[in-house]
C-alpha positions as CSV (number, residue, x, y, z in Angstrom):
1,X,-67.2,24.2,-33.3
2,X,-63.9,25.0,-31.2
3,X,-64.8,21.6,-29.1
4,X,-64.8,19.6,-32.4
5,X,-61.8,21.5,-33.6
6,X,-60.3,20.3,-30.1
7,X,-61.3,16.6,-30.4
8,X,-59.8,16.7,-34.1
9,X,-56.7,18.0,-33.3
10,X,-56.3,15.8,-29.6
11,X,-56.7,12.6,-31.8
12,X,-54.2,13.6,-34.1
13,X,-51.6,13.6,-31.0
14,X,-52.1,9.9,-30.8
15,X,-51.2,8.7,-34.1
16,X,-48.4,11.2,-34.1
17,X,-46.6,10.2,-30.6
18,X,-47.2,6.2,-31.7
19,X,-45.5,6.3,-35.0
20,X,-42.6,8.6,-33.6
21,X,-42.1,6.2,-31.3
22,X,-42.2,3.1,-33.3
23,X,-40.0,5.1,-35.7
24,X,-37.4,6.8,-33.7
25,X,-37.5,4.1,-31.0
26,X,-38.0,0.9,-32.6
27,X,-36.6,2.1,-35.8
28,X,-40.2,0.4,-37.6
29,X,-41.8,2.8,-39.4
30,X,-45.8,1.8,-40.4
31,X,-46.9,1.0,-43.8
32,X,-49.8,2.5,-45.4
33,X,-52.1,-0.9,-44.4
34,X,-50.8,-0.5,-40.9
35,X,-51.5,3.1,-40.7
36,X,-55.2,2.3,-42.4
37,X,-55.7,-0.2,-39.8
38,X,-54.6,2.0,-36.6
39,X,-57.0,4.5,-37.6
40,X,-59.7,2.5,-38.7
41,X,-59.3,1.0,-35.2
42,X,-59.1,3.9,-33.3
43,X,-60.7,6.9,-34.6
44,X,-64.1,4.8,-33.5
45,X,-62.7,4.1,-30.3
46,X,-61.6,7.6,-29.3
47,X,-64.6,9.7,-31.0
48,X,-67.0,7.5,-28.7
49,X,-66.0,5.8,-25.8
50,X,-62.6,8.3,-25.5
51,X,-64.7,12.0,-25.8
52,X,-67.8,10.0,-23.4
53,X,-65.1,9.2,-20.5
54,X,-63.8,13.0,-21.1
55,X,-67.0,14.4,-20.5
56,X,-67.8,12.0,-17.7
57,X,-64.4,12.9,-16.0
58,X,-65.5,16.6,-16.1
59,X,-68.7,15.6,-14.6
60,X,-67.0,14.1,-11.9
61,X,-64.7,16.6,-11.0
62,X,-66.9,19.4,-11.2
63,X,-69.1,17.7,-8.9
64,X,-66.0,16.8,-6.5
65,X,-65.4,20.5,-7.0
66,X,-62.0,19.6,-7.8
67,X,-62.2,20.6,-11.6
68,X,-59.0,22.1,-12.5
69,X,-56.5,22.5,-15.1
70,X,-53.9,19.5,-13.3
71,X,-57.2,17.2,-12.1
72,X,-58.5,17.3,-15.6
73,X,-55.5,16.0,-17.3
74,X,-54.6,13.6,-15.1
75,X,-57.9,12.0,-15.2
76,X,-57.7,12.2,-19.1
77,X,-54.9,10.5,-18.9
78,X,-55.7,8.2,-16.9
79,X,-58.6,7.3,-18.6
80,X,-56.9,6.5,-21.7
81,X,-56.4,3.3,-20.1
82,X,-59.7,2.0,-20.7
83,X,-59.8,2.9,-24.9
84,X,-56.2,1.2,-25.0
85,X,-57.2,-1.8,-23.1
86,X,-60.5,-2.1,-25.4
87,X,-58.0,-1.9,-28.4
88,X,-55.9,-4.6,-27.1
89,X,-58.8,-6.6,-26.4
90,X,-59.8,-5.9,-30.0
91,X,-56.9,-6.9,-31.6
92,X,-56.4,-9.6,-29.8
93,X,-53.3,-8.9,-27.5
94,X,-55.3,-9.0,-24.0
95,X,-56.4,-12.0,-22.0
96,X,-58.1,-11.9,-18.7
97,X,-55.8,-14.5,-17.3
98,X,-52.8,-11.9,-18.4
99,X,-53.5,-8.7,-18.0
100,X,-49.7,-7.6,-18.1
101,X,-50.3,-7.3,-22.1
102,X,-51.6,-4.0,-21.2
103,X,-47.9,-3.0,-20.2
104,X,-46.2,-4.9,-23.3
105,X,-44.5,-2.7,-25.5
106,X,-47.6,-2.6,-27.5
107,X,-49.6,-1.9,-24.7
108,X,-47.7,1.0,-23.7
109,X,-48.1,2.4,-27.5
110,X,-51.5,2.2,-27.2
111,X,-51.7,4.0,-23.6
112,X,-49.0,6.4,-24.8
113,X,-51.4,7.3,-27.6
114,X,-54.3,7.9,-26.1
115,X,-52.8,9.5,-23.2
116,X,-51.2,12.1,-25.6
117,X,-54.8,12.9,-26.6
118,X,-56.2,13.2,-23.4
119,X,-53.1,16.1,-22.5
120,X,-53.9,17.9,-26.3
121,X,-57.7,17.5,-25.3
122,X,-57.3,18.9,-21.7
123,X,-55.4,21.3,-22.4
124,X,-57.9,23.1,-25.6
125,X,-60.6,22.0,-23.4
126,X,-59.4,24.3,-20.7
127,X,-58.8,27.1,-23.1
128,X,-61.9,26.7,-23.7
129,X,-64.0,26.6,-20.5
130,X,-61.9,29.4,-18.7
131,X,-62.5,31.6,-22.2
132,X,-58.5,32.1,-22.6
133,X,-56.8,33.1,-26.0
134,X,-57.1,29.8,-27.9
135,X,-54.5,31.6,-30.2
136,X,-51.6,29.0,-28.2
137,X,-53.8,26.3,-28.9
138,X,-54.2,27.2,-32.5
139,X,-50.3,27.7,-32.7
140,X,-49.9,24.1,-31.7
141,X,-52.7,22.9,-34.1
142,X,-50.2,23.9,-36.7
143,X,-47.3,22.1,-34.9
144,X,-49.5,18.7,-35.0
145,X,-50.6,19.1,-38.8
146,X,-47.1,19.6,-39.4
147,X,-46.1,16.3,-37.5
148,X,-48.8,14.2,-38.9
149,X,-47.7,15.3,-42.6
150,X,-44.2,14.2,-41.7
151,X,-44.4,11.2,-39.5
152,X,-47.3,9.7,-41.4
153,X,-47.9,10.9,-44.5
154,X,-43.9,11.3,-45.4
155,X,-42.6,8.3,-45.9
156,X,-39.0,7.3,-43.8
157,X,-36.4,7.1,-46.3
């Protein structure tokens, strides 16, 4: 249940990071049919091919017996490439012939998303294999509801 409770909360990161930045960086907040559509689009993407590329990276690294705390995020992170490069394939941004779209502005949203998950998700995961107090990861499952509620569900005035 606490590895669900994890995955929840890691994917809430994402949304949360992509609309601050649009918001506070590009000053263009997201409308409700925007904000349906990036979840409809990704909530698929990260609760399949996101949590299988997590476990696989633990696989690996415990095999490597290199599985720690730093190894684990940065492969989390750096498989966030791979969900964000299937969304902009998805939606249309990505072409094999240019493959810098993955480092256009909305490229980088999309990395920036789901490498926020994969550091919220590392770092619960963790908590969670080593048997730590998850009370500091609860703490910041509060600071994230909070967030979404305001960045998404508030609307910018």
């Amino acid at each position: 249940m606490y590895y669900l409770w994890v995955a929840i909360i890691g994917y809430l990161a994402g949304p949360i990071l992509y609309t601050a930045v649009l918001r506070f960086l590009y000053h263009e907040p997201l409308s409700q049919q925007e904000l349906s559509t990036l979840l409809t689009w990704t909530i698929p993407t990260f609760f399949t091919v996101g949590i299988l590329l997590y476990l696989l990276s633990i696989i690996l690294l415990r095999s490597l017996r290199i599985y720690n705390l730093l190894t684990q995020t940065v492969l989390f992170i750096l498989v966030g490439i791979l969900p964000a490069a299937l969304f902009t394939l998805g939606a249309g941004m990505f072409s094999y012939a240019d493959i810098s779209s993955l480092i256009s502005p909305e490229g980088l949203l999309f990395f920036l998303f789901f490498s926020s998950i994969g550091i919220v998700c590392s770092y619960g995961v963790w908590l969670g294999h080593k048997k730590l107090r998850k009370s500091p990861f609860y703490a910041l499952s509060g600071v994230l509801i909070i967030a979404f509620a305001i960045l998404i569900v508030v609307p910018l005035g």
